[in-house]
N, C-alpha and C positions, 0 to 999 in steps of 0.2 A: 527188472533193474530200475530203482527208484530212479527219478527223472534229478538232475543237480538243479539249482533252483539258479535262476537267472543273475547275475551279479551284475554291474554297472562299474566300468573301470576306475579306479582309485582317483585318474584327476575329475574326472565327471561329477562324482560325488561331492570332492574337495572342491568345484565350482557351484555346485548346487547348496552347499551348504554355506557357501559364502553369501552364496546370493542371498538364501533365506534369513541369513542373519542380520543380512544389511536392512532389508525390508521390515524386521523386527522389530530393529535397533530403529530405525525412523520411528516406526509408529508410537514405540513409546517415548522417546523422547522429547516429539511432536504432541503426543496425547497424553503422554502421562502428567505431565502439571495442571493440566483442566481435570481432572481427575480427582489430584490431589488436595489443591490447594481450597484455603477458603475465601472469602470474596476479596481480601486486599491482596494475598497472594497472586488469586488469577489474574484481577486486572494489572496490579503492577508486572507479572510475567508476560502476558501477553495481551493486554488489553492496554498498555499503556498511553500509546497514541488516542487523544480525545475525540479525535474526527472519528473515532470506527463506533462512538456510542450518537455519532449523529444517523446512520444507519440504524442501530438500534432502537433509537426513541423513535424513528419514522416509521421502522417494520412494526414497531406495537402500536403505534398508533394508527397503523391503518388495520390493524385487527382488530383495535377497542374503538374503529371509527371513525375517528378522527383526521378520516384523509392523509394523505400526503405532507402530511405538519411534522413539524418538530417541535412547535412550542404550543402543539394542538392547536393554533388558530390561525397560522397565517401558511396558506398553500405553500411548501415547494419543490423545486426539482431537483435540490443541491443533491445528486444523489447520482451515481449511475444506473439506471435499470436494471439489466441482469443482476445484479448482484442483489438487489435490493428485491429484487423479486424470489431471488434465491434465500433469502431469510426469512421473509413474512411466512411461510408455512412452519418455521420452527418457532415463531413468536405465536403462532396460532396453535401447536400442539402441543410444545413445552411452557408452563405456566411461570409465574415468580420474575426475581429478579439475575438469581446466580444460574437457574440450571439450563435457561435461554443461550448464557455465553458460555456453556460446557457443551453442549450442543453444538454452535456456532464451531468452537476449538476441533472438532471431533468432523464436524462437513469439512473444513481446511485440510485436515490431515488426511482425510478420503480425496480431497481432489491434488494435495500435492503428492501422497503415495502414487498417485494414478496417474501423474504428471510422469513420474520419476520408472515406473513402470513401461510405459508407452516410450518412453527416450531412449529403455533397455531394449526394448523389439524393433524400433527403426532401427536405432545405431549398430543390434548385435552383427547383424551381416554386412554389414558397412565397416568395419571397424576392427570386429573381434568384440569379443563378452566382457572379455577383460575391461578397455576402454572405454565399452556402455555402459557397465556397471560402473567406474570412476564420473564418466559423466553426469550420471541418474547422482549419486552423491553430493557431488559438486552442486547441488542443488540446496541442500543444506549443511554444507559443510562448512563452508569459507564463514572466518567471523561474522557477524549480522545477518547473515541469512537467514535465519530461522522468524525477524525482524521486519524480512522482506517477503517473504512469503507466509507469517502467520501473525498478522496484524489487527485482523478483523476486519480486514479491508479488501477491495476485491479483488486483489492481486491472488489468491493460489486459485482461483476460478480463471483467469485470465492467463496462470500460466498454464493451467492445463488446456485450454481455448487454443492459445498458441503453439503448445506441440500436437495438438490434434489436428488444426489447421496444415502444421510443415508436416504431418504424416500424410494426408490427404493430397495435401502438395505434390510429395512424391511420389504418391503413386499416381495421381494424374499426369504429372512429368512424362514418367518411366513409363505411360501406358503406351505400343505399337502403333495404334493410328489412335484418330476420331475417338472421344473419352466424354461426350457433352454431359452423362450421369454423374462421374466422377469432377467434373468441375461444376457441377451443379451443388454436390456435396463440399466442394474446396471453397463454393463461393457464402454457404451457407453457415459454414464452420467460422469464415473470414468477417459475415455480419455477424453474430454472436460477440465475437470479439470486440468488433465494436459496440455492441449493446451491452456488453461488458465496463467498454472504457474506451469513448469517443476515439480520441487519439488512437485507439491500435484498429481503427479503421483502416489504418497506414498498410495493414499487410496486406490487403488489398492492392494497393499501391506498390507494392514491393514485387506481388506474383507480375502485376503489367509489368512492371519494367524489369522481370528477368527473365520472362516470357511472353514477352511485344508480340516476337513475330509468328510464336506459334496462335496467340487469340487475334490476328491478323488473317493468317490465314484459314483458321475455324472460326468464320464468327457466331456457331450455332455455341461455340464452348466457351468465347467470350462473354455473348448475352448470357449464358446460364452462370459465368463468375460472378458477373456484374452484377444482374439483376437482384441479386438477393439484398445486396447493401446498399442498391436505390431504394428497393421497397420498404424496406429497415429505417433507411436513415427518414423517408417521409411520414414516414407511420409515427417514428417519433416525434418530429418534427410538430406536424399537426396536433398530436397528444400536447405537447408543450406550449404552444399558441394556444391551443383552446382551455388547457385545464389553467397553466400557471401565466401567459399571457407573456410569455420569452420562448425564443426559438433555438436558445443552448441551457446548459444548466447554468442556473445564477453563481453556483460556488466559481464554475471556472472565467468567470464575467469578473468576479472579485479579483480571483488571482491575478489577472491580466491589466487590473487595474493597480494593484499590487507592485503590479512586475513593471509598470511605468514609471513609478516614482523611484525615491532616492539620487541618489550623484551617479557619475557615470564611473567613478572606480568602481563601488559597491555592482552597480551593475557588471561590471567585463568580470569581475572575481565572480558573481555566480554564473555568467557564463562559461567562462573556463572550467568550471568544476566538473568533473568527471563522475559520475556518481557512484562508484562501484567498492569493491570491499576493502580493495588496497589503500581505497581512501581509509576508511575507518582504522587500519591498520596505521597507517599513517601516524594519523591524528589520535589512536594510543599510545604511541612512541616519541610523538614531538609535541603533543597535547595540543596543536594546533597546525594547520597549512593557509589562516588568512593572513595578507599581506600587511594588513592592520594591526594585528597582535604580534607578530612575528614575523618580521622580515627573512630572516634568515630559514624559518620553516617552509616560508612558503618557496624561499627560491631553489633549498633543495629538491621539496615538493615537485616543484616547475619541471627541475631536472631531471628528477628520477622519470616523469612523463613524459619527456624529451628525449631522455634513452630508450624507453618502451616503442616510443617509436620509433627510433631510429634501427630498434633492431629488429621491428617489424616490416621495414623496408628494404633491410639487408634480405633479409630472409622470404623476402615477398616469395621468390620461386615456390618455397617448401609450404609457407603458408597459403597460395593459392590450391595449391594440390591439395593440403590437408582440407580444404573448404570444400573441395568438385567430390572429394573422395568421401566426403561426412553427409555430403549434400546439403550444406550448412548458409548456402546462399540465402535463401529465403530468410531464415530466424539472423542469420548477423544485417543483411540489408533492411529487414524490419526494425531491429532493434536501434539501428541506424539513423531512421527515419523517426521512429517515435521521440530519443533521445534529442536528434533538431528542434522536433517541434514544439517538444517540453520548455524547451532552454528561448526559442525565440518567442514561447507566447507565455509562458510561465517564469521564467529562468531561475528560479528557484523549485527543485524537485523535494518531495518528501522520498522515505525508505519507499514506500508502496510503488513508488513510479519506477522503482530500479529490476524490477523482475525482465524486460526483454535484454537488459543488460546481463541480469542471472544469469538468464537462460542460454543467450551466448556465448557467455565466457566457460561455462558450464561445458557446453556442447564443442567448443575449439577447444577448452583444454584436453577432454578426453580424447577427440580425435588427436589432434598433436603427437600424444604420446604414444599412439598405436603403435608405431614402429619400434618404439623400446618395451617389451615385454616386461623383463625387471621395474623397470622403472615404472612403469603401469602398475603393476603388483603393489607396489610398498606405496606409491600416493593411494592407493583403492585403500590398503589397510590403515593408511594416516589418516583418511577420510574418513573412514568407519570407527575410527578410535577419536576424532573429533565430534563425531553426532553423539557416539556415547558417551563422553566428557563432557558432554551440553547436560544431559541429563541429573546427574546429583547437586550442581547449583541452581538450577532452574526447581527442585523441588524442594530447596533451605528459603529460596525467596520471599521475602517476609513484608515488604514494599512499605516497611518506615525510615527508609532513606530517600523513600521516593516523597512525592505530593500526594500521589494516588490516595495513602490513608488518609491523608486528611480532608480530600474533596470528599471523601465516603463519609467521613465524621460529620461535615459540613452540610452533606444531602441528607442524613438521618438528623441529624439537627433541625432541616428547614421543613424533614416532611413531619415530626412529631407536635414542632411548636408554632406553626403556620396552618392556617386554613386552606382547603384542597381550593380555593381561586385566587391565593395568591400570584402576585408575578413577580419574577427573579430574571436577572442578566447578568453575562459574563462574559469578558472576552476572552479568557484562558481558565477551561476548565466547564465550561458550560455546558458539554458535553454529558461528559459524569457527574454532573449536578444536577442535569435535566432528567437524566435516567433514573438514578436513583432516589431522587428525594420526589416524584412522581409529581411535583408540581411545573407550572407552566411557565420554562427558562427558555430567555430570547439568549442564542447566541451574539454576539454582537460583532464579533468578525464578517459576518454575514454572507458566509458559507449556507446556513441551512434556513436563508432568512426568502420572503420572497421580492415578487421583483420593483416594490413599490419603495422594499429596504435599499434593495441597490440603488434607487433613481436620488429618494430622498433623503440616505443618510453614507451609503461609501460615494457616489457623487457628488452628491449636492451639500453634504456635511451638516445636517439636520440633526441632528443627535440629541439635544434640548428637545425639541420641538417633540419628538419621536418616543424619550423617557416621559413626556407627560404624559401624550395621548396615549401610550397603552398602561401606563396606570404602573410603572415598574417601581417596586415598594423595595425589593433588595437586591445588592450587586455583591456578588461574590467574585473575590479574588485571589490567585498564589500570593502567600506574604508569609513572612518570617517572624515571629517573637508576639507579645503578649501584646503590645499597641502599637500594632502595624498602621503608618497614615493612608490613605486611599490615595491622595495629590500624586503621591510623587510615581506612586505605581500605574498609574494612569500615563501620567506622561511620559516616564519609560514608555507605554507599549506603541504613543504617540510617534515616539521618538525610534526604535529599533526595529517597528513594524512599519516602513513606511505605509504612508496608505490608509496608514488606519483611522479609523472615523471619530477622530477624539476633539472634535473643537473646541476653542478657548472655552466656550461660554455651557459646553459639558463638563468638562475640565473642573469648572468653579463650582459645576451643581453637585458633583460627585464629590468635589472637597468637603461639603459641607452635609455630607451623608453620616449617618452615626455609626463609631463602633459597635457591634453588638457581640458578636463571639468571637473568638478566635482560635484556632486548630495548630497547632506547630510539635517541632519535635521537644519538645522541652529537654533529652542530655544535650543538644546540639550548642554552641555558643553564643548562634547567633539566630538561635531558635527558627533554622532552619531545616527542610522545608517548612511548608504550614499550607492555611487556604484559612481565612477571614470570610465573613458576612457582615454587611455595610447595610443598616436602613436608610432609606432614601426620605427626601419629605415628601412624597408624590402622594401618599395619603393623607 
């Protein structure tokens, strides 16, 4: 008698096919646009942010040589390691300029599927499969997500750093006695993190203080957490003193410099700011939440925050449980702590700083709704019909409503009719001008600049002194319409950037730079956007 052949029950299957569709639906909607587009596509999709091509021009130039530069000559650290060490091997095997960032798009999508993966196998037994899978989602779901984790920036290497970390967590936790291997492993996953991105050193900090008194009384399992992000953080440490001649990276020396100036409203509004998706939600619906533009937005704003939490503290009983039951301590007190430290030493965050906030709110939502089955159900399916509703406009993206086209016109511009030792500066957009037009551009924000920029020109406001001696012939800038003036655009970034290093007696030199080409939308009315090139008299 023939054998019946094995079947798998009706809901098994209808979970198993959910699941694979959802991991699908990620992947191409994640990797499909680096796939498709061509170079003003990709970068305005997902390369938009200019700081992820300061990564970039540093990973090729330490393959074609040139050290740890950005403007091939002057050393720096503006950079996070891991992450930057995670590139240099794609700028060494993949050649050119486009198919480096299809590459880059494609390692992102491996480490956020593999994020979103590993949240489904901690959470399934904790939770139910249902609410894993909602939370692995929630990962790219919520508006600007995709923003926050596929930037070019190190964030989806650092989220997968941090669910690796809180796996490892738990099962050192949940181990019956003595674990010193497993926190050896917890402590090693925890430096990474930070050699990822200073700041999320903090989970470190997070494991001690939600488990004081078990590495109190193992201290053979506290030395093996520890040890690893001493070793880590000196190793760096020393690297940095001896190669760049600073003991943190120069970018976050700037921010912090940044972050002192202005008045003290401007400052409390960016501390107050929450950085999460609701905001952005927000601020497509009232087109703004500062207290400056719109009074009235922001004090809704204020309030709708103020009810959040007010019914986060009603509900404290339900919400502690849902945290002990998700095991969610670790990733919300981490995220906790990095989100402080951002605001008191940065107070202004970009999208890329917002992934521990992702990852929490991610991982409470799904747990939360375990108890509602239904309801679990139909947000998993609104989730999976929002990744795939990302998909068909992200591959119409054509990025001539953006800048992006025209800092590309502007780079192909300076690398056809300039000599390869030319020097160009920018302080918005220098990025994508330095990358692509292959010539030697100073950022002037002084993020990728080294630590001689910081001393003599964001401190000491040297900026004159600084466009002579390195010989800077052109200044590229975002501007609008066919005789864009350089003055005023300058003093704008003086003016809304505090901090930035634009003094009077630069101010005049750039006034008196020449027009030479200009990029703009020409249907637009006010011929905007665009990106301008200015000679300078420095020759």
């Amino acid at each position: 008698m023939p054998e019946t052949p094995l079947r798998l029950p009706k809901a098994i299957r209808a979970r198993r096919s959910l699941r694979c569709s959802a991991l699908l639906a990620v992947a191409i909607t994640l990797a499909g646009p680096a796939l498709w587009h061509d170079t003003t596509g990709l970068v305005a999709g997902l390369y938009a942010h200019d700081d992820c091509f300061y990564y970039f021009q540093i990973a090729r130039n330490v393959v074609e040589g040139h050290g740890f530069t950005f403007d091939g000559r002057h050393p720096t650290n503006g950079f996070h390691p891991l992450w930057l060490f995670a590139l240099t091997p794609l700028f060494a095997l993949v050649p050119g300029d486009l198919a480096p960032l299809r590459a880059v798009a494609l390692l992102e999508t491996g480490l956020v599927l593999g994020a979103g993966v590993l949240i489904f196998r901690v959470l399934r037994r904790r939770v139910g499969e249902q609410s894993a899978l909602l939370a692995a989602l929630l990962l790219v779901a919520p508006p600007g997500s995709l923003r926050v984790v596929r930037s070019g920036m190190e964030s989806s290497l650092l989220l997968l750093l941090l669910v690796l970390t809180w796996g490892a967590y738990l099962t050192w936790r949940e181990s019956a006695g003595p674990a010193t291997g497993r926190a050896l492993v917890m402590g090693i996953l925890a430096a990474f993190c930070f050699a990822c991105r200073l700041e999320a050193g903090l989970a470190l900090v997070a494991i001690c203080l939600l488990d004081r008194r078990r590495l109190w009384r193992f201290p053979r399992e506290a030395f093996a957490a520890i040890a690893p992000m001493l070793a880590g953080g000196a190793v760096l440490a020393a690297w940095y003193g001896i190669a760049f001649g600073i003991l943190v990276p120069v970018s976050g020396l700037v921010k912090a410099h940044w972050a002192a100036q202005g008045d003290a409203l401007q400052q409390w509004t960016d501390w107050l700011r929450v950085p999460w998706f609701g905001e952005l939600i927000f601020q497509r619906l009232f087109g703004t939440f500062f207290l400056r533009e719109s009074p009235a937005a922001a004090l809704i704003y204020g309030a709708l925050m103020a009810g959040l939490a007010a019914l986060a503290l009603k509900e404290r009983a339900q919400l502690a449980g849902a945290i002990r039951r998700g095991g969610l301590g670790f990733p919300l007190l981490a995220a906790a702590l990095m989100l402080l430290t951002d605001k008191l030493v940065l107070r202004h965050m970009e999208v890329w700083h917002q992934v521990p906030l992702l990852l929490a709110t991610a991982l409470l939502a799904g747990t939360l709704l375990a108890d509602f089955p239904r309801m679990t159900r139909l947000a998993t399916l609104l989730a999976l019909a929002a990744v795939v509703g990302r998909l068909p406009p992200a591959l119409q993206a054509d990025g001539s409503a953006t800048s992006v086209r025209y800092v590309l016109d502007a780079a192909h511009w300076l690398r056809t009719n300039t000599p390869e030792d030319v020097r160009a500066a920018s302080w918005n957009g220098g990025g994508m001008l330095g990358y692509f037009s292959h010539r030697s551009v100073v950022v002037l924000d002084g993020f990728a600049n080294d630590a001689a920029y910081l001393r003599d020109v964001i401190r000491g406001g040297r900026l004159e002194e600084y466009l002579l001696r390195e010989r800077i012939a052109w200044i590229g800038e975002p501007a609008c319409g066919a005789r864009p003036d350089l003055a005023p655009i300058v003093a704008r970034n003086a003016r809304e950037r505090p901090g930035m290093p634009v003094p009077a007696d630069a101010q005049a030199r750039v006034a008196s730079a020449r027009l030479t080409v200009a990029f703009y939308r020409e249907e637009s009315p006010d011929g905007c956007p665009g990106f301008a090139l200015w000679r300078t008299a420095s020759r």
